[in-house]
N, C-alpha and C positions, 0 to 999 in steps of 0.2 A: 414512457420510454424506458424509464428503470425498467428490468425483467427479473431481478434478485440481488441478494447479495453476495459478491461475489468471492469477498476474502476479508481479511485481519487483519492488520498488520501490525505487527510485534517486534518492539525493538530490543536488538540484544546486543550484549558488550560482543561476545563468539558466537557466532555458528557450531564452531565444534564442540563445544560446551552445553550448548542448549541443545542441538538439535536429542542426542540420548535421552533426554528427559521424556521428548513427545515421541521414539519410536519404543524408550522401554517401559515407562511408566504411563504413556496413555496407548500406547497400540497404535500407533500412526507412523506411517509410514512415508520419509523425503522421498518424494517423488523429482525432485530437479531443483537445482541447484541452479545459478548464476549471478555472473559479477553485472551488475548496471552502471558504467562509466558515467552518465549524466546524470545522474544520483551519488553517485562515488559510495554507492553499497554493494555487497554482496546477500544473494537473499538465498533463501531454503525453501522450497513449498508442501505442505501436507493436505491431503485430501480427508475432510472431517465432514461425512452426510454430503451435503448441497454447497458447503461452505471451503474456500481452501484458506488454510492457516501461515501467511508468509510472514517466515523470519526475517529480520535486516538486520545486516550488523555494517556499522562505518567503514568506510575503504580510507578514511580521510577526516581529519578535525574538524574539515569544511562542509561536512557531510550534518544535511538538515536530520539525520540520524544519530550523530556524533553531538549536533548541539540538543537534539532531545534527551540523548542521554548524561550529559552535565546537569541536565535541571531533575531527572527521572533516574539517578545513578542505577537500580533495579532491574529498569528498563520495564515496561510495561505497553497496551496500547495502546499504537500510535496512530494508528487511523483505519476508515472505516471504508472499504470499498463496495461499490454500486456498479453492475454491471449493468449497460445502455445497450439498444438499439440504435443508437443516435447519440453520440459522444456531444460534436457540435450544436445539436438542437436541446441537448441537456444544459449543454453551458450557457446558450442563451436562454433559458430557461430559468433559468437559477439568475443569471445578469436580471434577467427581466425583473425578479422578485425581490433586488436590492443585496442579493448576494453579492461580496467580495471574492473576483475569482483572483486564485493565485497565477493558474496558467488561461489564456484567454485562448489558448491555441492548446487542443492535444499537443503531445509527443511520446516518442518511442519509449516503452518501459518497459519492466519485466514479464516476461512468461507469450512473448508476439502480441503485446497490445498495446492501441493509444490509450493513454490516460492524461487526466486534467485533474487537479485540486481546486477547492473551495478553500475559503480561510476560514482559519476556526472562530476568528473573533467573531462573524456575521455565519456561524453555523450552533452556535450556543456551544461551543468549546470546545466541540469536534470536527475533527482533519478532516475531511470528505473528497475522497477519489471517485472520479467516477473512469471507466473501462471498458474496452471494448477491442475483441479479434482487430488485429491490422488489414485484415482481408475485407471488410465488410463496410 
């Protein structure tokens, strides 16, 4: 059901700060920007080959980006996303094999897709999103 991977996710203290680094010193180009209220981030997106590179930066102290970067001051990656054909049959998939999901339910994220989290304790210490078009 996985078909690729589908992005990066990288935590930053600014947007505006970071994003000049990846269009002047790597050539990459924001393609879109926006705020994600049920996240309480704001993200940035670069298209790199097959892969896209989103920023997050905190909207909020309460922001599981805001508490990544208290322990990660730098900021660095925060997780790892997996695009599906099957968001729901991912998740049970992953439940079936003793995975800890964070979200047992899609919901709305950034860029028109559902996405679900895995927890990093029962994924060997990486965030695991998985995504997928809202249309589909």
């Amino acid at each position: 059901m996985i078909t690729r991977i589908d992005h990066l996710g990288i935590a930053v203290k600014s947007l505006d700060e970071t994003i000049p680094y990846y269009e002047k010193a790597l050539g990459l180009k924001c393609e879109h920007r926006e705020e994600v209220p049920s996240q309480k981030v704001r993200t940035a997106f670069f298209h790199a080959g097959e892969v896209h590179i989103e920023l997050l930066e905190p909207t909020s102290p309460e922001s599981p980006i805001a508490k990544f970067l208290e322990k990660n001051p730098s900021g660095g990656i925060h997780h790892i996303a997996f695009a599906t054909s099957d968001i729901g049959g991912q998740l049970k998939q992953a439940a079936g094999a003793g995975v800890k999901l964070i979200h047992e339910q899609p919901f709305e994220g950034a860029a028109d897709k559902l996405v679900a989290f895995l927890h990093p304790k029962s994924t060997f210490g990486v965030l695991t999103e998985f995504c997928m078009p809202k249309g589909k």
